[in-house]
Structure formats: structure tokens, C-alpha cells
N, C-alpha and C positions, 0 to 999 in steps of 0.2 A: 359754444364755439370758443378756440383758443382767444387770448388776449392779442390786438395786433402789434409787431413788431416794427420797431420804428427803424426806417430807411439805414443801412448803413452807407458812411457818406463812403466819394471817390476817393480812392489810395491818391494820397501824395496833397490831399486837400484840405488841412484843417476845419472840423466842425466849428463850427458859429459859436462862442459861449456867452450866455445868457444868466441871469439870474441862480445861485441855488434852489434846487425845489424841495420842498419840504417833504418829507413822506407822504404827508395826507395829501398834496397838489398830486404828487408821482400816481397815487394809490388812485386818487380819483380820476387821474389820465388814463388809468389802463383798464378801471371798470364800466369808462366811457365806453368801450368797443366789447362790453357785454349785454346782455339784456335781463333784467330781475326778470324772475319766476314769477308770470301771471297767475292771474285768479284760474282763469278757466284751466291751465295749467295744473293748478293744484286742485282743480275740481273734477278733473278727469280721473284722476286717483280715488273721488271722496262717493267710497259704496254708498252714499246716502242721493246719489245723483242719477237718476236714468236717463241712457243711451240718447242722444240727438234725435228725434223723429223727424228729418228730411228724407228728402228724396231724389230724384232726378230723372223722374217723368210723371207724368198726370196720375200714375197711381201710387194711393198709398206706399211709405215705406217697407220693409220687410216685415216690422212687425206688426201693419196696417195688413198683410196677406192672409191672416187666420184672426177670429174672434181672439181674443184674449181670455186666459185662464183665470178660471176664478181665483186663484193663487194670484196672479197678476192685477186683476182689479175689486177683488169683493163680489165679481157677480150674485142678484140675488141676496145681496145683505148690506141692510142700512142702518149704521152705525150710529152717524153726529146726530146728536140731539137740537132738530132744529123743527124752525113750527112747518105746519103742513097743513094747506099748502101754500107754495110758495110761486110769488106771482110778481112782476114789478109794473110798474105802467111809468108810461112814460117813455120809453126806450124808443127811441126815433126809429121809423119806417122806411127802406128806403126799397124801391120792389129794384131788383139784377135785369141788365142789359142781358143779353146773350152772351151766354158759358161764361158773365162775370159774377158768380156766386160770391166771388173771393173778394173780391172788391168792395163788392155791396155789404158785406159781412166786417166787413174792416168800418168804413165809412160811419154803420150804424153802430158799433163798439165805439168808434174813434169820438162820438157826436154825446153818447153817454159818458165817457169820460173827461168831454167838454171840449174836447177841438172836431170842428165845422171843418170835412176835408171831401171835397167829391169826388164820385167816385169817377169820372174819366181822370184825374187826377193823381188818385191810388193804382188805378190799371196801367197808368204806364210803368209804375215802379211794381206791380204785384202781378200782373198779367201775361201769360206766355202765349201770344197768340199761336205759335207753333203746335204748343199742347191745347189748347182752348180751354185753357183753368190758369189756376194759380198754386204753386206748390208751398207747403207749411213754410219752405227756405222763406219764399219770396214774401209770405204773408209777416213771418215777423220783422225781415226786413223793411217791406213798406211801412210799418209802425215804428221801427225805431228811426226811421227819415224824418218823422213827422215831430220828435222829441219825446215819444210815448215808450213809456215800458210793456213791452212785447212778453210775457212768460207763460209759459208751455206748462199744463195742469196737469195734477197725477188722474192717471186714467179710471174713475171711478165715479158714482155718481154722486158720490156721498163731497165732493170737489167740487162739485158740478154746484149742486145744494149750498153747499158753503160760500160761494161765491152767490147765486144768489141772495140767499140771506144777509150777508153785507151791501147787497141793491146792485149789485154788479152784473148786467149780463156777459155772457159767453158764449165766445165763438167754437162750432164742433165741424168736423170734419164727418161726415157720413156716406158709406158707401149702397146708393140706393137702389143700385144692380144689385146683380151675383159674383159671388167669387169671382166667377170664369167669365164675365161680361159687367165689369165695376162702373158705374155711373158716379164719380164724385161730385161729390155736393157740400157746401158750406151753408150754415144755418147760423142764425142768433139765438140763441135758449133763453128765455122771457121764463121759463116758469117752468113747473114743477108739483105735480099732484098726485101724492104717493096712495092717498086711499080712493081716488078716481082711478087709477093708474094711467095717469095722461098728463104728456109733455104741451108745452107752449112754446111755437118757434117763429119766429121771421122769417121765413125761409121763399127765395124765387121773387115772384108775384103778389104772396098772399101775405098779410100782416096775420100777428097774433094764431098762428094755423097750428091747432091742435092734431096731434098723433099719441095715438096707443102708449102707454111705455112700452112694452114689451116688441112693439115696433121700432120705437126709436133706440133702445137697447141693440137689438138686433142690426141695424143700421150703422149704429154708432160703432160696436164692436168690430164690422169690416170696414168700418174708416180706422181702425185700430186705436180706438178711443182717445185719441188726437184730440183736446180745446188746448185753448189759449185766454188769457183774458189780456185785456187792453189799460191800463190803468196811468194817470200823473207817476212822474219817478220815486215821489214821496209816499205814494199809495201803494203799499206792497199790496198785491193780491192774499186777503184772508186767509186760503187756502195753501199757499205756498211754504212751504218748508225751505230752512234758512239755504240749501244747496240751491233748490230752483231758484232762488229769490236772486242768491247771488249771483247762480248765471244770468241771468234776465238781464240784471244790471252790468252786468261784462260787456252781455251785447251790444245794450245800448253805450257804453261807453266804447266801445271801438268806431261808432258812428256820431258818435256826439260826446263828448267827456262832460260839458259843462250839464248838458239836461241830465247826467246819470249823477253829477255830485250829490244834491241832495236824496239821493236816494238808498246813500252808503251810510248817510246819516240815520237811515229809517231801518234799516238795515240791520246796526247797532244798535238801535234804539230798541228791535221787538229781538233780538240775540247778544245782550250786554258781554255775556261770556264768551259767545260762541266762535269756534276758532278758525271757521270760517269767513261770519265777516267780520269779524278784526282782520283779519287776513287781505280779505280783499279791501277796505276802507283803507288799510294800511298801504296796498298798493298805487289805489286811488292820490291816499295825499301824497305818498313819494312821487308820482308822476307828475304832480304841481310844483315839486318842490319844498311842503311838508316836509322835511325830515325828521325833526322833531315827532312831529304827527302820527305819522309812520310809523316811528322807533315804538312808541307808547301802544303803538295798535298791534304789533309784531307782538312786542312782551307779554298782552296780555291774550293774545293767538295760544303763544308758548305755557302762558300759564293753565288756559285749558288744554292743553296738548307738550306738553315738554317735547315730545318723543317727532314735531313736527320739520320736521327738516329746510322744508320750502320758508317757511317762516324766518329761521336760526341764518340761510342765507340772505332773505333780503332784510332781514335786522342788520348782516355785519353790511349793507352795502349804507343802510341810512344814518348808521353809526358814522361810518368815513364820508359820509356827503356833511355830517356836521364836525367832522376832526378826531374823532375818539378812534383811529388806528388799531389802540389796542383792544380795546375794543369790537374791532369788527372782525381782528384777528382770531378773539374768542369765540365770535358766534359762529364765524368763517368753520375753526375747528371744528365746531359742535357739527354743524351742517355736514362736512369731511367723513365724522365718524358717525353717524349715522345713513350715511348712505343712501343708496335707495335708486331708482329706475331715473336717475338726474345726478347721480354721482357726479358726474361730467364735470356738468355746471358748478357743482360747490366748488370742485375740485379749482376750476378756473376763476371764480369769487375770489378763492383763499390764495393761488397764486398772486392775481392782481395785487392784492394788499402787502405781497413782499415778506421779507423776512423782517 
């Protein structure tokens, strides 16, 4: 959006005059009535990130309506080198009220990753009694209410595995109808037995209730191989690749900023280089007011990515939040000339900061 313009006064009225303003005062008056390029922003661009799986009705998203391709998840082949089998104990029981799988599912993640939250508790924030379930939206919403990181797994089992083997269980979405008559269901995955070929779940009523893999595969595939894991902000999920990690923590900071701080830290910590979260840590401390912070996390976004556009504009805005003008005029240009599906935006950065 353009920068706003300020009121011209009444013919015949003398404007008020006030103090000179320096350019960096002007500069930062006019990039007040923009907005820096968000993480999620710049992660909708980043190929390494898949598509949102919500929805907005009781069944699966679009791509919950067909099993997924073994191109899509590995179906049939197990990669990570993890022991087998894989089992945790301990993961609290908690049996589902009626049609709240969702809830009960949250509650028992929520309880392993150390917050006690019940579940009529969860149901009011996760439960759509209209639909008599709880849709993926509403599930990592209710997690990220509670101060928890919410992140959405890559669809395959070998994710699935992985998370257990760092003691973590996971919540799956499974469709335990048919296509044409879908019964969703929410489960907690305890366990994992590749040479038995049988899963371990929480699921309903029953603790600890074993199924087939190749049942639970088949299930899981028309829930459109949908988990999630529940984790502290500082506990990236094992499994998560530094785009899902980032978005996770986006989430949770549009509903909480301060539980997601430490976890931009963590963030960085298992991606030192990566020019995504520089990217968004950078975001993070310029929203506190870091600018310094910021600055240092942008440049080193840029140094793994020169070519990164979103970064070069909110470099030049943390630059002018500490006085370096010319400075933000040059990263402004950078941003200008490289372009891209937000030209807009740069375009309006670089005005801001004036000639």
C-alpha cells in the first residue's frame, strides 16, 4: 500500500511550524503507514514449503480427497535409519467424549509436551459442534492458544518414525470410512512396528490399540496424510524442515509473540545459515524493536541468498529505524531492482525513504 499523505491544511490558514525533521525522523514517519514483508509472506514463495492443509468442513482438505502419491509421500519405502520398533510409554490416555477425537487428541499431545489442558477446555476453542469434529484450522489454533508450537508434518511415515524416535508422539488425521462416506478421526501415534507391521494409537475409547500398518496406511492416506506434532516453542519438531519449522512459528506468533520468541532462537540455532530463518528471527526482533538484531539477521538471510528481495526490503527499513538513510536507500534499491510478485511493496519502502 501507498505511503499516507498528510492532510493538506485550509487555503488562507497558515500550517503550525514545528521543529525541523531530520530525514531519518521524515523516513521513519512515512514507513510507519507500511508494513515489513512477513515471514509467512515470504514463505508462500519458498518451493520448499507445502500448501496449507485446512479446510472448511468436517472433511478432509482437497488434498485429504485421494490417497496420496507415492511421489507425494514415499508410499511403501522406508528411508531414516531409525530403530525398530518404535514404542514410547508414558503418553497420557485420555478416552474422547462424543465426535471430540480432536480434542482428546490435542489434550494427550498437549499433556506429553508438558501442559495439563482439558479437554472440555480445548473443545471450546477446537470444536465445531455444527460439524461434530474439529477441523486441522481449528486444531493448530487451539495449540497455539495454549503457548504451544502447532507444526503440520511432511506426509510420510518415515516423519511420522522420526518424531517418534525423538519420544514425541503425533497427532494423525484418518479417514476411517470411504471416500464417498468419510468418517474423520483423530488418533495419537504411540508407536510404530515395521517388522510386525503394526501401528500403536490412542485412539476413541481405547488406549494403546493396535492396527495393521497397512490398515493404518490406508486410513491415514484418506485423511490425506495430515499429522501435526505438539511441541515447547524451543523444541522444533525433529522432523521439520527449516520452512515448516518457520511457519509453525509464524503461527504461533500472530497469537502469542512472546511464547514464539524463543523459538526463533531455536530456529537459528539448527539453521545458522539458513535464509529463511534469518529471515524470519529478523522479522521477529524488528517487531520488538531489535533493529540492530534485525539488520544482522537480514545480512546474513542475504548472504545465503543475495538474490532475496524480501530480506534487501526489510534490511533498508531496520537500517532507517537505527538512522543509516543511506543506507536503507541502498538496500531499498536492491529490493527495487530485483523485483518480483511484491515489486509494489519495495517500490513503496524506497519511496518512503525519499530522495
Amino acid at each position: 500500500m501507498s505511503p499516507r499523505r498528510a492532510p493538506v491544511p485550509d487555503a488562507g490558514i497558515a500550517p503550525a511550524r514545528g521543529p525541523r525533521r531530520s530525514a531519518a525522523d521524515a523516513a521513519l514517519s512515512a514507513l510507519s503507514a507500511l508494513s515489513a514483508l512477513t515471514t509467512l509472506t515470504a514463505l508462500a514463495a519458498c518451493a520448499a514449503l507445502s500448501a496449507c492443509t485446512t479446510g472448511g468442513s468436517p472433511r478432509a482438505p482437497d488434498v485429504a480427497s485421494r490417497p496420496a502419491s507415492a511421489s507425494e509421500q514415499g508410499a511403501g519405502t522406508i528411508t531414516a535409519a531409525l530403530p525398530d520398533p518404535l514404542r514410547l510409554a508414558g503418553v497420557p490416555f485420555v478416552a474422547q467424549p462424543d465426535w471430540q477425537c480432536g480434542p482428546a487428541s490435542l489434550a494427550m499431545a498437549m499433556a506429553a509436551a508438558g501442559r495439563e489442558v482439558g479437554v472440555e477446555s480445548l473443545a471450546a476453542s477446537a470444536f465445531v459442534p455444527g460439524l461434530r469434529g474439529a477441523l486441522q484450522a481449528e486444531m493448530l489454533a487451539a495449540t497455539r492458544r495454549q503457548g504451544l508450537l502447532a507444526t503440520e508434518l511432511a506426509p510420510s511415515l518415515d516423519a511420522l518414525r522420526t518424531e517418534l524416535a525423538a519420544g514425541r508422539p503425533v497427532i494423525v488425521l484418518q479417514n476411517l470410512g470411504l471416500e464417498a462416506l468419510p468418517r474423520w478421526h483423530y488418533a495419537v501415534l504411540i508407536g510404530v512396528d515395521l517388522a510386525r507391521g503394526e501401528v500403536v494409537l490412542h485412539s476413541g475409547e481405547v488406549a494403546s490399540d493396535t492396527m495393521r500398518l497397512s490398515t493404518f496406511d490406508r486410513t491415514w492416506a484418506r485423511g490425506g496424510r495430515w499429522a501435526m506434532a505438539v511441541t515447547p516453542p524451543d523444541r522444533l519438531p525433529a522432523s521439520a524442515d527449516e520452512a515448516r519449522a518457520a511457519r509453525a512459528l509464524a503461527g504461533l506468533e500472530r497469537v502469542d509473540a512472546p511464547a514464539a520468541a524463543p523459538g526463533w532462537d531455536a530456529l537459528v540455532a539448527r539453521w545458522p545459515a539458513g535464509r529463511i530463518s534469518r529471515f524470519a528471527r529478523g522479522n521477529a526482533r524488528l517487531a520488538r524493536g531489535d533493529a540492530a538484531g534485525a539488520a544482522g539477521d537480514y545480512r546474513a538471510a542475504l548472504a545465503a541468498d543475495p538474490a532475496f528481495a524480501d530480506a534487501w526490503n526489510n534490511l533498508a527499513r531496520a537500517l532507517a529505524a537505527q538512522g543509516d538513510i543511506g543506507g536503507a536507500r541502498a538496500a531499498a534499491d536492491r529490493a527495487v531492482a530485483l523485483g518480483g510478485v511484491r515489486a509494489d511493496a519495495y517500490r513503496d519502502t524506497r519511496a518512503a525513504l525519499g530522495d
